[in-house]
C-alpha positions, 0 to 999 in steps of 0.5 A: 772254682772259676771267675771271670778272669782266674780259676781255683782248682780243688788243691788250691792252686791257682791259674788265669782262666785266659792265658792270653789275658795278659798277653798284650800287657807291658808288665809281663813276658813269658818268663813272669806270666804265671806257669800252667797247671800243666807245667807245674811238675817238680816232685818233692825229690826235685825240690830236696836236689835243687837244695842239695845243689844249692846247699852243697858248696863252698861258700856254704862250707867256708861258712862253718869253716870261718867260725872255726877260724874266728875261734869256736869249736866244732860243736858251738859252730855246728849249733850256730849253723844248724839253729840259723837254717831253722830260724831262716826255714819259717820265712822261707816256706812263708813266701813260698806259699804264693810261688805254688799257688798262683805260679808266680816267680817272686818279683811278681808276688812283691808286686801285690804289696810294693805295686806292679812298678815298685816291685822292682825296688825289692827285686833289683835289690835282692838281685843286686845281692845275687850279682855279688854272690855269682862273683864270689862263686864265679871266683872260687869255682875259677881257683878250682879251675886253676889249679887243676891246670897248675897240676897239668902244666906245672909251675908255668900256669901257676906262677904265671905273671901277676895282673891285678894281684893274681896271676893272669892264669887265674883270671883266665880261669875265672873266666872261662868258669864264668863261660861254663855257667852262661852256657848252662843258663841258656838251656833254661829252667829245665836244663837246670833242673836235669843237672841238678838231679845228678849233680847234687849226689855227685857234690856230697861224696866230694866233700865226704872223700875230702873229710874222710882224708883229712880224718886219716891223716889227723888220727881219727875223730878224737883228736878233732873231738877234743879241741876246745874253743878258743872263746869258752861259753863265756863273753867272748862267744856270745859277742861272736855268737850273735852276729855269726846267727844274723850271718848264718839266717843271711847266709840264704835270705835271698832264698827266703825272698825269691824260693817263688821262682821255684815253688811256682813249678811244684806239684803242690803246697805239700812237694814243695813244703816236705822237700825244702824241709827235707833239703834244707836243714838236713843238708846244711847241717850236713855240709856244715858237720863235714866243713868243722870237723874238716878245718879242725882236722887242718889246724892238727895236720898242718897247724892252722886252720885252712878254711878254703876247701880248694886251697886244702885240695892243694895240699894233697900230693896225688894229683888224681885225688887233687883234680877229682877233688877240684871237678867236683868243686866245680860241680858244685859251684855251678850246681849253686850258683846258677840256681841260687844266684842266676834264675833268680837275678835273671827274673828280677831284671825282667820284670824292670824290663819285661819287654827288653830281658828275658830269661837268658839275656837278664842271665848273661846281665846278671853275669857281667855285673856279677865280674863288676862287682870284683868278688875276690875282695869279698872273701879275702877274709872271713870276718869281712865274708861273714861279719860285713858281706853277709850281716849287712846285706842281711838286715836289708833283705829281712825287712822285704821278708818282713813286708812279704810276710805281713801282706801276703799272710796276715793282710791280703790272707793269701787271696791274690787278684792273678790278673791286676799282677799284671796292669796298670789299672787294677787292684795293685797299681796304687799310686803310679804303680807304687805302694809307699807304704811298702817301701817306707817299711822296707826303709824303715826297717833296713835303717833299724837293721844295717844302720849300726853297721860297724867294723872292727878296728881294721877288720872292715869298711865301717866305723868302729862306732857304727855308721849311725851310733845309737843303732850300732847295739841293733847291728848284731841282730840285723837279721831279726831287727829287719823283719820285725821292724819291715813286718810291723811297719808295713802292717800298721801302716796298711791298717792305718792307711789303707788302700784297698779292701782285701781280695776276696778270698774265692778269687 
């Protein structure tokens, strides 16, 4: 069906009927125009490798493997991840329902709610976030990096003098593995499609091959099998088991955000549905299965438990097995951080400046101040990593989810005006270009999430009380406070003030 400015196709997606209705408007570049039916080509396989790629890698390995480390054994871990990725499924294929229909990358979709200038309040959050998790990544695939060259030149790169608390070597490394993935975020979204097609298999048999070896040498699966918890079923586990939930939902609550920025590429509803369901839980509970039985098998090899994969390959005398071991680390690496925590970034800081950044040049800022943000802090430990980094930015971007949610499924009812995305008199400008409604709701809900946020005597940057006291019992369910409180508040306060008449549902 077409109207004046936009076309419904009979699958149900939608395109601008004039491409170049948008083409002079200081809110769009090429990068946040809607994709073209045409170049809408990823298969339900492209969609289960981007998750192969992005669920494959360390950090989702150190998730399991710090559970272990924080006392839960092997089957309370995997229950705690494998619930987690279903609960985190739901939001997740909600907000990728407008990325496939209008072929939108998720800073313009927030622009339906938020308002064509306050979309970049959610986006610029959310990309924040992902700045953080390129550190990170960007570190652990540079240690990677490390100690393949500690194996090629000895004791003169490893025990290099110390800059900053690590060897100079290291940060050279770090470096250079920041260098590697700029180079594959230039070739642009295609080129990361290609690599991820290959890369993802080659990821899953590293992992495997790691397990299988320490499998050897611990004496089999009964022995790991057999371990018990150091909590027990009883108190002591559920106190760790509810903030471990949040983490595992957090661990891709920006994916439940910004999946647009893939989904508006796929074939239809029906590709990129099946393969996020494919992809995954499957493979998270996959890699979380081989990261438990792996760091258990380390606390009967070498008596402790060793929750960092990389250390772990260090371990291994044969210095073939170490440096084939360390490549695919950094296989995976890339093969994450540049889908999960580069194109997404990259879109949101151009939408703030559309007509300064695109693609390549909102990547390479998303790179600078992924370094600023020193990542090696963040995973010195993993109760900070899990309990401090993942909770509390959780709880914040659960409240998004929760607005997203509410406008796009139950207020708008899915029937978006493409072009007004795109100007600064139309149906989404609202005041000034912002919805105070949205962002009272975001607010609101992230204060009722996060604003308990409480550490361990010691164990963190927070009071042992909480920041604000009386929230602090709401801290250990950040994730769900956050969506529940950002969907109800954005609702109501839509219904109760309400600023447009919904879009026609032919549009």
């Amino acid at each position: 069906m077409a109207t004046t400015e936009q076309t419904t196709h009979p699958d149900g997606r939608v395109e601008l009927t004039d491409p170049d209705a948008i083409a002079s408007s200081r809110y769009g570049n090429a990068e946040l125009a809607p994709t073209r039916l045409s170049d809408r080509n990823w298969t339900t396989y492209n969609y289960a490798a981007l998750w192969m790629g992005m669920a494959h890698n360390i950090p989702s390995y150190l998730l399991a493997a710090g559970l272990v480390a924080l006392g839960m054994n092997w089957l309370q871990a995997f229950l705690t991840i494998t619930l987690g990725n279903l609960i985190v499924l739901v939001p997740l294929l909600l907000n990728s329902h407008a990325g496939t229909k209008y072929g939108i990358p998720f800073p313009v979709f927030a622009r339906a709610f938020y308002g064509v200038r306050g979309a970049n309040f959610p986006a610029l959050l959310r990309a924040f976030v992902a700045c953080g998790w390129f550190g990170i990544q960007t570190w652990i695939g540079g240690q990677a990096i490390y100690v393949i060259a500690g194996e090629l030149f000895g004791k003169g790169w490893t025990d290099a003098s110390a800059v900053g608390g690590h060897p100079w070597t290291m940060w050279l490394s770090f470096g250079l593995f920041w260098l590697l993935q700029m180079a594959l975020i230039w070739r642009g979204i295609e080129g990361l499609r290609r690599f991820e097609n290959w890369a993802a298999p080659l990821v899953t048999v590293a992992f495997l091959a790691l397990m299988i070896a320490i499998l050897v040498r611990a004496g089999g699966f009964g022995p790991i099998l057999s371990q018990p918890s150091k909590l027990g079923w009883d108190a002591d586990f559920w106190k760790i088991f509810a903030p471990s939930l949040m983490g595992m939902i957090a661990f891709w609550a920006t994916l439940s955000l910004n999946m647009p920025d893939f989904t508006r590429f796929g074939k239809g509803q029906r590709q990129q549905v099946l393969g996020q369901i494919i992809g995954l839980p499957t493979t998270m509970s996959f890699i979380a299965l081989v990261s438990i039985i792996t760091t258990s098998g380390t606390v009967i090899v070498y008596g402790s438990a060793i929750w960092d994969p990389v250390e772990l390959t260090r371990r291994f005398e044969n210095p073939v097995v170490v440096t084939i071991g360390l490549v695919m680390a950094i296989l995976a690496t890339m093969s994450c951080n540049v889908a999960a925590n580069v194109v997404s970034p990259s879109y949101d800081f151009a939408n703030a400046l559309p007509r300064w950044l695109n693609f390549r040049t909102a990547g390479l800022l998303t790179g600078v101040i992924g370094v600023v943000i020193q990542p090696w802090r963040l995973i010195s430990d993993p109760s900070i990593y899990i309990f401090v980094w993942l909770s509390f930015y959780g709880g914040l971007l659960a409240s998004v989810a929760g607005v997203l949610i509410a406008g796009y499924w139950f207020i708008d009812r899915t029937a978006l005006v493409l072009p007004d995305l795109y100007k600064a008199s139309g149906r989404y400008w609202f005041a000034s270009g912002w919805n105070w409604r949205a962002v009272v709701a975001t607010v609101f809900g992230s204060v009722l999430a996060v604003g308990g946020a409480y550490s361990n005597p010691g164990a963190g940057p927070f009071p042992a009380d909480g920041l604000i006291p009386f929230l602090k019992p709401l801290y250990d369910y950040s994730w769900i406070v956050g969506l529940i409180a950002g969907f109800i508040a954005f609702y109501l306060l839509t219904h109760l003030t309400p600023s447009h008449k919904p879009a026609s549902t032919t549009a």
